[in-house]
DSSP file (Angstrom, degrees, kcal/mol; ACC not computed):
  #  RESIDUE AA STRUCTURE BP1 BP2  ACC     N-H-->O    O-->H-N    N-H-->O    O-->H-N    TCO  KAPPA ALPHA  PHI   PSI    X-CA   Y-CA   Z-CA
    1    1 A X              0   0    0      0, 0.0     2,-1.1     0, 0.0    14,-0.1   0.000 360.0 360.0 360.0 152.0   -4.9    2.6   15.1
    2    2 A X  E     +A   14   0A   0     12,-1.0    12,-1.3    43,-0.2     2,-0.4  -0.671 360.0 159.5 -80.3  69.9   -2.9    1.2   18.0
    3    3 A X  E     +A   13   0A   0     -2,-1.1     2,-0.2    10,-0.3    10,-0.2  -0.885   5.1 134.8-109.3 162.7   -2.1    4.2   20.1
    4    4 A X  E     -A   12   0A   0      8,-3.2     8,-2.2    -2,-0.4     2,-0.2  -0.912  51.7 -88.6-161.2 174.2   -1.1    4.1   23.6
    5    5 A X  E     -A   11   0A   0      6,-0.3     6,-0.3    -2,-0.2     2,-0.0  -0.621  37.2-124.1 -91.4 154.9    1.3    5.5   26.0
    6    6 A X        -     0   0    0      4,-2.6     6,-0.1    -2,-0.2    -1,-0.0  -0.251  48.2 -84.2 -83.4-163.1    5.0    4.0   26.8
    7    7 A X  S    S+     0   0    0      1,-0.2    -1,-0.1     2,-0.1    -2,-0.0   0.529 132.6  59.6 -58.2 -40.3    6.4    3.0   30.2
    8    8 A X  S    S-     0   0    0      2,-0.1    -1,-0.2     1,-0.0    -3,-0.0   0.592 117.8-116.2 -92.1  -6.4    7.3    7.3   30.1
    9    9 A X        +     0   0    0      1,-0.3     2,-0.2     2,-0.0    -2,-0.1   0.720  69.1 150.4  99.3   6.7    4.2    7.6   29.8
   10   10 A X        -     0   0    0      1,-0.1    -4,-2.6     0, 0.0    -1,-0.3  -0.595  50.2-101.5 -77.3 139.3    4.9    9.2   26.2
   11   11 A X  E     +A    5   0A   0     -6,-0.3     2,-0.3    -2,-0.2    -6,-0.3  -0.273  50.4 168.3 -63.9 134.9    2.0    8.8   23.1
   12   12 A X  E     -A    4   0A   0     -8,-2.2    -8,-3.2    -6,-0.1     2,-0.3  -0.896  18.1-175.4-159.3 148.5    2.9    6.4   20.9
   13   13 A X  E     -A    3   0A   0     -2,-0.3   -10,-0.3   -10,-0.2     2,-0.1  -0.868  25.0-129.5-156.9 132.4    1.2    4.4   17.8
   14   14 A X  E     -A    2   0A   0    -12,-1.3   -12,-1.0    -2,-0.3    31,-0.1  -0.408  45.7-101.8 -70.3 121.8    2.1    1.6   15.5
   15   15 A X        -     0   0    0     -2,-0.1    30,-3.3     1,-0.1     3,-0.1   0.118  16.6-157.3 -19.0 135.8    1.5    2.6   11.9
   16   16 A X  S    S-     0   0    0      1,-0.6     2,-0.2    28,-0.2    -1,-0.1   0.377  82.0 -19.9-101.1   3.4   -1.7    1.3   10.1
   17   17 A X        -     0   0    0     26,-0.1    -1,-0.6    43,-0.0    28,-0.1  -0.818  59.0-114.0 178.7-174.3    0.4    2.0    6.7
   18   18 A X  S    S+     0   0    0     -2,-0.2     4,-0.1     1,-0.1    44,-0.0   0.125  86.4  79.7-128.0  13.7    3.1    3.7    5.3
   19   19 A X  S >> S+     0   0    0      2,-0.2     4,-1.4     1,-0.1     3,-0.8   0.751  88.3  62.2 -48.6 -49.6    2.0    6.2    2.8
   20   20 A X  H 3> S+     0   0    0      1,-0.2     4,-2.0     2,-0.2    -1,-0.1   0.718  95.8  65.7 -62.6 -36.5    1.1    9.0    5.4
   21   21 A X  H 3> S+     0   0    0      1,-0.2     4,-0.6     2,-0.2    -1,-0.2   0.748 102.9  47.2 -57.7 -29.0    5.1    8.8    6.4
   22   22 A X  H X4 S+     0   0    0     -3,-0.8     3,-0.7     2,-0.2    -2,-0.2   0.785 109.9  53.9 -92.4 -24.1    6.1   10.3    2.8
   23   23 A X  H >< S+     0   0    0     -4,-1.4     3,-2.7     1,-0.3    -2,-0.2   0.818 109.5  43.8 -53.7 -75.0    3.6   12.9    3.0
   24   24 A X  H 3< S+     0   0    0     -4,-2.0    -1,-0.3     1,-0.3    -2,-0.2   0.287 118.1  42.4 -74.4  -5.3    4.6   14.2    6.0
   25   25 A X  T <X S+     0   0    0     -3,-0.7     4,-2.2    -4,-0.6    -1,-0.3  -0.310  85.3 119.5-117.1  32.0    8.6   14.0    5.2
   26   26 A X  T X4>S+     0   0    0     -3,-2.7     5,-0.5     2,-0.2     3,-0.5   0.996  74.7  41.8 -44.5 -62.0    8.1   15.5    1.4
   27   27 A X  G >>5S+     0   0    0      1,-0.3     4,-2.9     3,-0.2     3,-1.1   0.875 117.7  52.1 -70.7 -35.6    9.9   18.4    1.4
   28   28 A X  G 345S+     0   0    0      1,-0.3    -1,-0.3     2,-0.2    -2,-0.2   0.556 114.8  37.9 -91.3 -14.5   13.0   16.5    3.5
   29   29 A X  G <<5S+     0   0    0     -4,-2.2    -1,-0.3    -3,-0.5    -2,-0.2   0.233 110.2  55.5-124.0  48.0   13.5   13.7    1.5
   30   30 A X  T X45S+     0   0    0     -3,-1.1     3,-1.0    -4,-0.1    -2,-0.2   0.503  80.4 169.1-119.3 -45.0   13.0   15.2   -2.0
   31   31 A X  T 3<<S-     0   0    0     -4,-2.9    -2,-0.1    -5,-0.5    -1,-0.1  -0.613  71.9 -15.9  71.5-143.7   15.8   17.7   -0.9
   32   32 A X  T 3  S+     0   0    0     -2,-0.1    -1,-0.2    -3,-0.0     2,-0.1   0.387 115.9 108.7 -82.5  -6.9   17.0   19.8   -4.1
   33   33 A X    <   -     0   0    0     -3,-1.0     3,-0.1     2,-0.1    -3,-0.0  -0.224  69.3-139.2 -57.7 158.6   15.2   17.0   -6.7
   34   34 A X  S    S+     0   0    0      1,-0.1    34,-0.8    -2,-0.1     2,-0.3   0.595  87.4   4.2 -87.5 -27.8   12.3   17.4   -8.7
   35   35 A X  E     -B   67   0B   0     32,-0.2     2,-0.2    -5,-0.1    32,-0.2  -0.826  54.8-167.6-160.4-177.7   11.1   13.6   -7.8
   36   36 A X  E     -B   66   0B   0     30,-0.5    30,-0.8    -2,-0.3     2,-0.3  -0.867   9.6-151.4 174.5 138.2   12.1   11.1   -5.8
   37   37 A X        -     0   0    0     -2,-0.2     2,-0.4    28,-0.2    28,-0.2  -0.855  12.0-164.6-153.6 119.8   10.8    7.2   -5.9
   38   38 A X        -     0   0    0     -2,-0.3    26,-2.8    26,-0.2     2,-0.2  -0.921   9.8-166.2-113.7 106.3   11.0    5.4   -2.7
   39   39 A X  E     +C   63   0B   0     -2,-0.4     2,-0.3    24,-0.2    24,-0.2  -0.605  31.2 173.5 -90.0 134.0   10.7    1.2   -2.7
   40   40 A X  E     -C   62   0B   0     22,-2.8    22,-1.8    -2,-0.2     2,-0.5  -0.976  34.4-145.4-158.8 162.9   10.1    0.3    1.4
   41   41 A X  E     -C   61   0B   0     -2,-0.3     2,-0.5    20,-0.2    20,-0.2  -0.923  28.3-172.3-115.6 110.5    9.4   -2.5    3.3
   42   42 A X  E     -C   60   0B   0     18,-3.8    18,-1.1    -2,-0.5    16,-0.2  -0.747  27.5-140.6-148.6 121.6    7.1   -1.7    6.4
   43   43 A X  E     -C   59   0B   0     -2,-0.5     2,-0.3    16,-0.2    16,-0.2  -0.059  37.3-169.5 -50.3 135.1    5.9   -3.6    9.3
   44   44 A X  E     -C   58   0B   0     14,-3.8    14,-1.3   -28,-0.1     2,-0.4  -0.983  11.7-154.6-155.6 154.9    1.9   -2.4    9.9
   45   45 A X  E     -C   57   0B   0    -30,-3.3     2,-0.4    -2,-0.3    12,-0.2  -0.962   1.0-158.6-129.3 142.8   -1.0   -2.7   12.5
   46   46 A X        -     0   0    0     10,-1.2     2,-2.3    -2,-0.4   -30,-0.1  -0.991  24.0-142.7-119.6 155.3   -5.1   -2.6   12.9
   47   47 A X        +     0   0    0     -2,-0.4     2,-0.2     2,-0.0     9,-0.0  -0.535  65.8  89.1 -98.8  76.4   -6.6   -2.1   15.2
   48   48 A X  S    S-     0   0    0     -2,-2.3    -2,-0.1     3,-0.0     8,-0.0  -0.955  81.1 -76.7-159.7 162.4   -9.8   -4.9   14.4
   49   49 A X        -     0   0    0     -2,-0.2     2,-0.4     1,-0.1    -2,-0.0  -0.411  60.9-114.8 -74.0 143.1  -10.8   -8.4   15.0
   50   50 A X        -     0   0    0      1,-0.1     5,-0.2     3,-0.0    -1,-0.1  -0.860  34.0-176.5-104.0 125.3   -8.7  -10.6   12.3
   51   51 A X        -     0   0    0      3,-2.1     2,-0.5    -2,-0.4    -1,-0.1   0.220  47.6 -56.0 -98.0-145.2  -10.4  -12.3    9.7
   52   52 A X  S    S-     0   0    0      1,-0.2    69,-0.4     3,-0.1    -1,-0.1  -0.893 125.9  -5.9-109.7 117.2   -9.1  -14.7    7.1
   53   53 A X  S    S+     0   0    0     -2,-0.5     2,-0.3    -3,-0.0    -1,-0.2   0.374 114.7  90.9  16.9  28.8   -6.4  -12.8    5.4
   54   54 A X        +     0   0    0     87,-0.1    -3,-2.1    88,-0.0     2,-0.1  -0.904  61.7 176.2-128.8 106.1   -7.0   -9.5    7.1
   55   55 A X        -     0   0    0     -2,-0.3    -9,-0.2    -5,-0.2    -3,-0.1  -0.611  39.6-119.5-108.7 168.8   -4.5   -9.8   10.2
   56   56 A X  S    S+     0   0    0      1,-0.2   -10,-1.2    -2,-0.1     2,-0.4   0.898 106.8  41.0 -69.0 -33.3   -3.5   -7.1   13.2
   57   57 A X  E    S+C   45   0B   0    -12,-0.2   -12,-0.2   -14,-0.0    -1,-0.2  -0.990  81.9 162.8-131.8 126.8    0.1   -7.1   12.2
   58   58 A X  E     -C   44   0B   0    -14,-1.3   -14,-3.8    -2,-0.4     2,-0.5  -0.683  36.8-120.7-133.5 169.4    1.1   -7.1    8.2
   59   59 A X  E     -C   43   0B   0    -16,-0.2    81,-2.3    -2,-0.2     2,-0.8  -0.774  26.4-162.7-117.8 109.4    3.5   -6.5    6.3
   60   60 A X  E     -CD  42 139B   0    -18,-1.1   -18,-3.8    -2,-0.5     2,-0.4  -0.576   1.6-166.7 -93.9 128.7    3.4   -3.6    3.1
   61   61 A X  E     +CD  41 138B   0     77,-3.2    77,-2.9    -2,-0.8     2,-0.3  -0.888  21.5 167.0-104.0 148.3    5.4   -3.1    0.4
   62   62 A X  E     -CD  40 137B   0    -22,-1.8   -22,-2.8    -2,-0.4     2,-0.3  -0.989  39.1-139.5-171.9 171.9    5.4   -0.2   -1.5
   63   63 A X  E     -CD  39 136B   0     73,-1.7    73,-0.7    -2,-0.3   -24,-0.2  -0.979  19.5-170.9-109.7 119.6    6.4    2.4   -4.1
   64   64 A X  E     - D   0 135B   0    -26,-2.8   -26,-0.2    -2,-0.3    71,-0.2  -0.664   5.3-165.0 -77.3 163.6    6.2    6.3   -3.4
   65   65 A X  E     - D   0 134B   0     69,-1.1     2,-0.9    -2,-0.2    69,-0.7  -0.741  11.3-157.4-142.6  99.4    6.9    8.7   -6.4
   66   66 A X  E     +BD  36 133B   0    -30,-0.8   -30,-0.5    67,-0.2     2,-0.4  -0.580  36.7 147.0 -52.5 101.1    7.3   11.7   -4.6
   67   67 A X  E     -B   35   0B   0     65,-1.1     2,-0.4    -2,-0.9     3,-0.2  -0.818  62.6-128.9-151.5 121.5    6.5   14.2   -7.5
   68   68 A X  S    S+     0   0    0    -34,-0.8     2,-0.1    -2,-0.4     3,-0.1   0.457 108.1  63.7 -36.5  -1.7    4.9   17.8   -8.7
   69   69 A X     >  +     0   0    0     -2,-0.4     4,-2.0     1,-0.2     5,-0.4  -0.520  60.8 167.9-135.1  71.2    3.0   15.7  -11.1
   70   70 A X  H  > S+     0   0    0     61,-0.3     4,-1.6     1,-0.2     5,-0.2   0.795  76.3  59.5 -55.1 -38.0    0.8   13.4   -9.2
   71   71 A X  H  > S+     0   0    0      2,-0.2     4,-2.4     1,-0.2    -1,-0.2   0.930 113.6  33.7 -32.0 -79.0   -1.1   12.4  -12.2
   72   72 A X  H  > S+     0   0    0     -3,-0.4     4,-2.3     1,-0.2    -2,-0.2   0.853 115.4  58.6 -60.8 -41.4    2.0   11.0  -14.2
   73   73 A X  H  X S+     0   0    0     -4,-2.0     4,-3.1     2,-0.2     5,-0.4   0.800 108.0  45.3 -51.6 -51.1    3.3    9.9  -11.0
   74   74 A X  H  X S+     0   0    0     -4,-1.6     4,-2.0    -5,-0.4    -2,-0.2   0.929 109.5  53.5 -46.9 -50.6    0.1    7.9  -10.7
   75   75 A X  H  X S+     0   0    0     -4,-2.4     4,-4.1     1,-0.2    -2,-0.2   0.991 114.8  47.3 -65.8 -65.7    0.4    6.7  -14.6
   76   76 A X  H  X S+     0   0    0     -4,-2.3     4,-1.1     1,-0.2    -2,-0.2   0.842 110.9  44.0 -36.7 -57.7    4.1    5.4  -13.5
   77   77 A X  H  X S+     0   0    0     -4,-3.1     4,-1.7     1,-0.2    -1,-0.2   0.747 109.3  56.6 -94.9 -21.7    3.5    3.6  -10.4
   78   78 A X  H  X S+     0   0    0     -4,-2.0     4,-2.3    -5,-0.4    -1,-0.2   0.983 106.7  49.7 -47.6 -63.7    0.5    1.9  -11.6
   79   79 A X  H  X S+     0   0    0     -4,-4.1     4,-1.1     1,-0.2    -2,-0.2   0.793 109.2  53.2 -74.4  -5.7    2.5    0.5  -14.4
   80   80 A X  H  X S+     0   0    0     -4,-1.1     4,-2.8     2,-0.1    -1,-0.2   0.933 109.1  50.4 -79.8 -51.4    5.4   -0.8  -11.9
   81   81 A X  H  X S+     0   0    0     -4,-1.7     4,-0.7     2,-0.2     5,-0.3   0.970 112.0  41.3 -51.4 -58.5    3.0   -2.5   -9.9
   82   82 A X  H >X S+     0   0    0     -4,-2.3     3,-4.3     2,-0.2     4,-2.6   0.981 117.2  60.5 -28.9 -77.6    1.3   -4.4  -13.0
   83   83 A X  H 3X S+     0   0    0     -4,-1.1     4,-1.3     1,-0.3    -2,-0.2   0.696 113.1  30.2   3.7 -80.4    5.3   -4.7  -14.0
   84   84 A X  H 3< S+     0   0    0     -4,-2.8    -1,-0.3     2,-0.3    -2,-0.2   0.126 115.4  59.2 -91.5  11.8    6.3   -6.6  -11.0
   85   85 A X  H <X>S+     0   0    0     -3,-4.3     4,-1.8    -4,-0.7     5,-1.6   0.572 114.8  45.1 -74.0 -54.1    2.6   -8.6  -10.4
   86   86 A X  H  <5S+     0   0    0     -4,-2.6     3,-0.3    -5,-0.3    -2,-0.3   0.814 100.1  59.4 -61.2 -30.4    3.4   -9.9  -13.8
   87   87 A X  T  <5S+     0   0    0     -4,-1.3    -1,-0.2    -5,-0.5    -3,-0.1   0.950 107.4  48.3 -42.9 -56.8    6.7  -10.6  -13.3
   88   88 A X  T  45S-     0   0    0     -4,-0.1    -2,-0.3     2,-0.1    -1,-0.2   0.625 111.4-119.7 -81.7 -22.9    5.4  -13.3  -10.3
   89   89 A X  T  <5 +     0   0    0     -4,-1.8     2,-0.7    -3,-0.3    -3,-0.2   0.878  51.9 170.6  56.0  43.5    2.5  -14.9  -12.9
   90   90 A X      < -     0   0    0     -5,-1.6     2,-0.7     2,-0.0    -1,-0.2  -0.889  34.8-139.6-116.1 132.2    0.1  -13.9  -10.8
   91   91 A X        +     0   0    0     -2,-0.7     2,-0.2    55,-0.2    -5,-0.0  -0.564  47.4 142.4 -63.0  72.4   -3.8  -14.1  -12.1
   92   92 A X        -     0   0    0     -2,-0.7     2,-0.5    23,-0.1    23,-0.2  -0.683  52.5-124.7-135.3-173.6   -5.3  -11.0  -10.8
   93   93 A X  E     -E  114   0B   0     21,-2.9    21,-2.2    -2,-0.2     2,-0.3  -0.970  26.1-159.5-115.7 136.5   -8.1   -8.2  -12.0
   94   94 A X  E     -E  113   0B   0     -2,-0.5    19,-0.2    19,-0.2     2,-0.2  -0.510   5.3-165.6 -97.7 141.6   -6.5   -4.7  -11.8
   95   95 A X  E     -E  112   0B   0     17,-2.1    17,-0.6    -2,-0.3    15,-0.1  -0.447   5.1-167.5-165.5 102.8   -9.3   -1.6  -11.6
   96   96 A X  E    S+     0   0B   0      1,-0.2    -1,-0.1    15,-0.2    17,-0.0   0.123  73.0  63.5 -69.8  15.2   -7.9    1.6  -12.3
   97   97 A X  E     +     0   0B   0     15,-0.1     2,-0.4    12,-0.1    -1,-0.2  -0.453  59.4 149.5-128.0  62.5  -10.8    3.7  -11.2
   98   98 A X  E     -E  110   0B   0     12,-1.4    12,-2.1    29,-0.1     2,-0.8  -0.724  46.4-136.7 -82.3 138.8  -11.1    3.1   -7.6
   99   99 A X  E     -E  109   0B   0     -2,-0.4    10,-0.2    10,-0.2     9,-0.1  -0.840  31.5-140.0 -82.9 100.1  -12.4    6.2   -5.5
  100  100 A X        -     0   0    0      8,-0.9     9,-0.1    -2,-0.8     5,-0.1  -0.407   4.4-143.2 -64.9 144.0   -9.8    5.7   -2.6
  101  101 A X        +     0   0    0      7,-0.0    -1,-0.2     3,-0.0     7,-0.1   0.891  63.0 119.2 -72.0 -29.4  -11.6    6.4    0.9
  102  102 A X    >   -     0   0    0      1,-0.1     3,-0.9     2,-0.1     6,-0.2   0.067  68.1-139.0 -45.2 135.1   -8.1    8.1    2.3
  103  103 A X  T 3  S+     0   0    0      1,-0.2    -1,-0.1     5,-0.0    -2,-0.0   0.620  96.3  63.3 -83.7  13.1   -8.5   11.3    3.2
  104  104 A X  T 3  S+     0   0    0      2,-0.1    27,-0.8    26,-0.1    -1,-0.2   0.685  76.2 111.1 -84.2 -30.1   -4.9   12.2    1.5
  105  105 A X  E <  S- F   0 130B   0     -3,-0.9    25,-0.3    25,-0.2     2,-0.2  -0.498  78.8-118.4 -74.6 155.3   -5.8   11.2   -2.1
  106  106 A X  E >  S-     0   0B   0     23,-0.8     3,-4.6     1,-0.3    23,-0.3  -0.576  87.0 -31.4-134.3 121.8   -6.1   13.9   -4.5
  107  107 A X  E 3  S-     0   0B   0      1,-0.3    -1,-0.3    -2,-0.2    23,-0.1   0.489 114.5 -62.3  40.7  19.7  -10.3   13.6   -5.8
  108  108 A X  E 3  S+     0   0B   0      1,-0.2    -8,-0.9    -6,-0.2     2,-0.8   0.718  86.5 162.0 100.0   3.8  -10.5    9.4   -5.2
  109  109 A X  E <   +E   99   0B   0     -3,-4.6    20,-1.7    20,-0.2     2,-0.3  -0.503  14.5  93.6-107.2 127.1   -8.2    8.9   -7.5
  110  110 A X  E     -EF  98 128B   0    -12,-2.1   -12,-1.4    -2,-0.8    18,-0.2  -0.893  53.6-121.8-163.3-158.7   -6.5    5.3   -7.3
  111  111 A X  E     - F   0 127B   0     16,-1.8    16,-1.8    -2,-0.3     2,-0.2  -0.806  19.1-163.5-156.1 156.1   -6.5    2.0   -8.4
  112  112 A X  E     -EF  95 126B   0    -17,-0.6   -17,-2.1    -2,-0.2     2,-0.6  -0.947  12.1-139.8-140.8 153.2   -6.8   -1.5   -6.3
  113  113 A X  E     -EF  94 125B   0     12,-3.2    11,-1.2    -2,-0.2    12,-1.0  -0.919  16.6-160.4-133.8 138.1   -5.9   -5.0   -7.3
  114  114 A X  E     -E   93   0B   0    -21,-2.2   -21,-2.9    -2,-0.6     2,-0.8  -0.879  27.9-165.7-135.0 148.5   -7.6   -8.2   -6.7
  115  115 A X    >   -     0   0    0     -2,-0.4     3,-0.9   -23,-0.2     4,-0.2  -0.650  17.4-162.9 -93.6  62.7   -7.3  -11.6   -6.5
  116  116 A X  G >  S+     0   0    0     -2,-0.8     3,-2.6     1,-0.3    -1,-0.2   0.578  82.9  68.9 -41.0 -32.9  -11.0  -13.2   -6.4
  117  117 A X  G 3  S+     0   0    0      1,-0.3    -1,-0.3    -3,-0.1     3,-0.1   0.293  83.5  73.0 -92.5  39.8  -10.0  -16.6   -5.2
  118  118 A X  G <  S-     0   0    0     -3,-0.9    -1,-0.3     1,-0.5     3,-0.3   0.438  94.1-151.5 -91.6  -1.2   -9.1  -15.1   -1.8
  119  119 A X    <   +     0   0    0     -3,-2.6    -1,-0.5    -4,-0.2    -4,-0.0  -0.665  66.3   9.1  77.8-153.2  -12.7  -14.7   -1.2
  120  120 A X  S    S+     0   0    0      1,-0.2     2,-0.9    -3,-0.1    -1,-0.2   0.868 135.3  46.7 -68.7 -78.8  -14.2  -11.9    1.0
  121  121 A X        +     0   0    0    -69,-0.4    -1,-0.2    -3,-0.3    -7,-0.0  -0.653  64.4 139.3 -96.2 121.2  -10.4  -10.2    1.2
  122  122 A X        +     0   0    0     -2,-0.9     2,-0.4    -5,-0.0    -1,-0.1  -0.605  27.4 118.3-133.0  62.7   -9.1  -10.1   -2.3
  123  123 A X        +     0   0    0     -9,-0.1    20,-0.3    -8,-0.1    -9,-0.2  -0.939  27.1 165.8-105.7 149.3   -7.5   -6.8   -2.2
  124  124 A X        +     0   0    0    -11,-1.2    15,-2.7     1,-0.8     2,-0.4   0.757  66.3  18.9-110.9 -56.2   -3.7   -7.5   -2.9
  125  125 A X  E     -FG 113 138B   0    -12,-1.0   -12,-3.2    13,-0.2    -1,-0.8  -0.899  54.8-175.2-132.6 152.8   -2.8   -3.5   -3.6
  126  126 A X  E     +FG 112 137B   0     11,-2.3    11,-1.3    -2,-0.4     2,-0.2  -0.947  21.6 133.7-140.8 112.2   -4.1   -0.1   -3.2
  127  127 A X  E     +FG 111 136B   0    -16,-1.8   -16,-1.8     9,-0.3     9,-0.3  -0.818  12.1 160.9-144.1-156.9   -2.9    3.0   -4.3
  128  128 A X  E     -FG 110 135B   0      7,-2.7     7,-2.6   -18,-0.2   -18,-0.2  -0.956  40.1 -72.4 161.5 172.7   -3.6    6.1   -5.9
  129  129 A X  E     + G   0 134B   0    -20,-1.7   -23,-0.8   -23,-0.3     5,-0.3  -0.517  40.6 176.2-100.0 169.8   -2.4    9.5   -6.4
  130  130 A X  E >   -FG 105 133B   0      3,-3.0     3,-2.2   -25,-0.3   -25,-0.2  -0.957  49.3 -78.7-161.6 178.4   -2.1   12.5   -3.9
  131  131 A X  T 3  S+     0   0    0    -27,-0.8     2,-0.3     1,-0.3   -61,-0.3   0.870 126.3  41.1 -40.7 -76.1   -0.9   16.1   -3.5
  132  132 A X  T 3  S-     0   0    0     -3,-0.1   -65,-1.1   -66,-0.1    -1,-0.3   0.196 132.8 -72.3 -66.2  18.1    3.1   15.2   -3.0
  133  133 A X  E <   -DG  66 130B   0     -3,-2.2    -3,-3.0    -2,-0.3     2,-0.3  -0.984  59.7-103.0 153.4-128.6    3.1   12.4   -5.9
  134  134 A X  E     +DG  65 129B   0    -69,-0.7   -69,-1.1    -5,-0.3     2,-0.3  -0.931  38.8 151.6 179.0-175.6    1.4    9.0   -5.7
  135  135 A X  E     -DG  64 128B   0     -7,-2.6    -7,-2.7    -2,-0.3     2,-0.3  -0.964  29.8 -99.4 162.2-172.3    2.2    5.3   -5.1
  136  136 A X  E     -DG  63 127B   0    -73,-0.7   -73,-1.7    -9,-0.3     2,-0.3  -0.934   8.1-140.7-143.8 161.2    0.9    1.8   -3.7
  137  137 A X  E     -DG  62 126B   0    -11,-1.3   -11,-2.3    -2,-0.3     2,-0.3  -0.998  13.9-162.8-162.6 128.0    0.9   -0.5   -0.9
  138  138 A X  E     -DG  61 125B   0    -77,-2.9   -77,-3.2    -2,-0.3     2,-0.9  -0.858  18.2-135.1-111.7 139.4    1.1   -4.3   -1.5
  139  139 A X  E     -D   60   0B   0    -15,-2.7     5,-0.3    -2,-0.3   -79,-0.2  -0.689  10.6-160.0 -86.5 103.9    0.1   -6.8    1.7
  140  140 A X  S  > S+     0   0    0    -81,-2.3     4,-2.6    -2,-0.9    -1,-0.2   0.933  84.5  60.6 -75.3 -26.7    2.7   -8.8    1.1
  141  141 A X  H  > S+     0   0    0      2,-0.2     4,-3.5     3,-0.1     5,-0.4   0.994 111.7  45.9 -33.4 -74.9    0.4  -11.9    3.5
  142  142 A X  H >4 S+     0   0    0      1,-0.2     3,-2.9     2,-0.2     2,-0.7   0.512 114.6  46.7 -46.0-109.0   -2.4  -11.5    0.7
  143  143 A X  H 34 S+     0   0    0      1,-0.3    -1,-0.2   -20,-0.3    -2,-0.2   0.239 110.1  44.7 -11.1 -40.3   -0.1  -11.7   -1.7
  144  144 A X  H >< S+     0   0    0     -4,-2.6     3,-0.6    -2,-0.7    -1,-0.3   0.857 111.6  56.9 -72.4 -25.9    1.8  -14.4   -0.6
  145  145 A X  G X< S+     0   0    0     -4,-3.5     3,-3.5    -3,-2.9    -2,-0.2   0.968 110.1  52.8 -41.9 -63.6   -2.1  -16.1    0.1
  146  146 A X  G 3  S+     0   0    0     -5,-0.4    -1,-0.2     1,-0.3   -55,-0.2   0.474 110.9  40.5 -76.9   7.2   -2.6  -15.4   -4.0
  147  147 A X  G <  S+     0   0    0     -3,-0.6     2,-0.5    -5,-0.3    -1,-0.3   0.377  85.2 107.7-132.1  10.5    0.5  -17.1   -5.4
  148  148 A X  S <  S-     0   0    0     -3,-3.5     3,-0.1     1,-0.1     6,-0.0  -0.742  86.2-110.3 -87.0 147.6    0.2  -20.1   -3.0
  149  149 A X    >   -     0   0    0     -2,-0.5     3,-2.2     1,-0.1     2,-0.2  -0.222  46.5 -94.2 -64.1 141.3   -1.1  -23.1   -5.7
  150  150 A X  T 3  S+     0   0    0      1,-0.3    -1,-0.1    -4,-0.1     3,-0.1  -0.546 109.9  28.6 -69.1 131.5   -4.7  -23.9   -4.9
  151  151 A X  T 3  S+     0   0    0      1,-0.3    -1,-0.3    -2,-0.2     2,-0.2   0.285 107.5  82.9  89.7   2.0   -5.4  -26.6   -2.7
  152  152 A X    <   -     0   0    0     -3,-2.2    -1,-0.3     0, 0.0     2,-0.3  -0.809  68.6-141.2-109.6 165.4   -2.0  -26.2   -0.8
  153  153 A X        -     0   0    0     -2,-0.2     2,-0.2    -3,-0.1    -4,-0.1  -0.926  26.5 -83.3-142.2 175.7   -1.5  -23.7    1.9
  154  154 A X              0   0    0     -2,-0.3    -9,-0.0     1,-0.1    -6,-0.0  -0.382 360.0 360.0 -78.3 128.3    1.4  -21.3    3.2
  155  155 A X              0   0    0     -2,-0.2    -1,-0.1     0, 0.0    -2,-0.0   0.416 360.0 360.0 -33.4 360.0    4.5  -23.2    5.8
């Protein structure tokens, strides 16, 4: 992660995603609902030497499903993501038994998809389920990388 201090001299650190933000505001934005399913667009940093589609500042898309049924929640937001890959006619291999390393997912359980002719990074999405729900987070760079026509490259 990127932490540091401000000018006040205050802690501060740019996100390395944006999953960890719904955990930690479950209970306040599910309110009086049973679920809740959250589309967001969210600016993200590592903190690592940048390779060839793995850069310090990305961009994620993603779905929460804030839910009591992480499991189902799981089943759901997998098949939105397929949805809306398919939508774009993009070529990819989906594998629904990933053990996610995060230490927030509930036993390993997720799913990743990848795009082999990125080479060495061909993860597009990751997600997986956890205690408050589940959901996925799409690099929207790769992605745009996997739908540019082969043998042309991005503006």
């Amino acid at each position: 992660m990127w932490a540091f201090s401000d000018k006040g001299g205050r802690p501060c650190c740019l996100i390395p995603e944006a999953t960890a933000l719904f955990q930690e505001r479950h209970d306040a934005l599910l309110g009086t609902r049973a679920e809740a399913m959250f589309f967001y667009v969210a600016r993200c940093y590592r903190y690592e030497r940048p390779q060839a589609g793995r850069y310090r500042e990305f961009t994620q898309l993603g779905l929460e499903i804030l839910s009591p049924t992480p499991t189902l929640a799981l089943q759901r937001s997998q098949a939105l993501c397929i949805g809306f890959l398919d939508s774009l006619g993009l070529e990819y291999e989906l594998n629904p038994l990933v053990k996610r390393g995060l230490s927030y997912y509930l036993d390993g359980q997720g799913f990743e998809v990848r795009c082999p002719r990125l080479g060495a990074q061909q993860q597009v999405v990751g997600g997986g389920a956890y205690r408050e729900g589940a959901g996925f987070g799409i690099g929207l760079e790769r992605l745009a990388l996997a739908l540019t026509p082969a043998g042309s490259t991005l503006p």
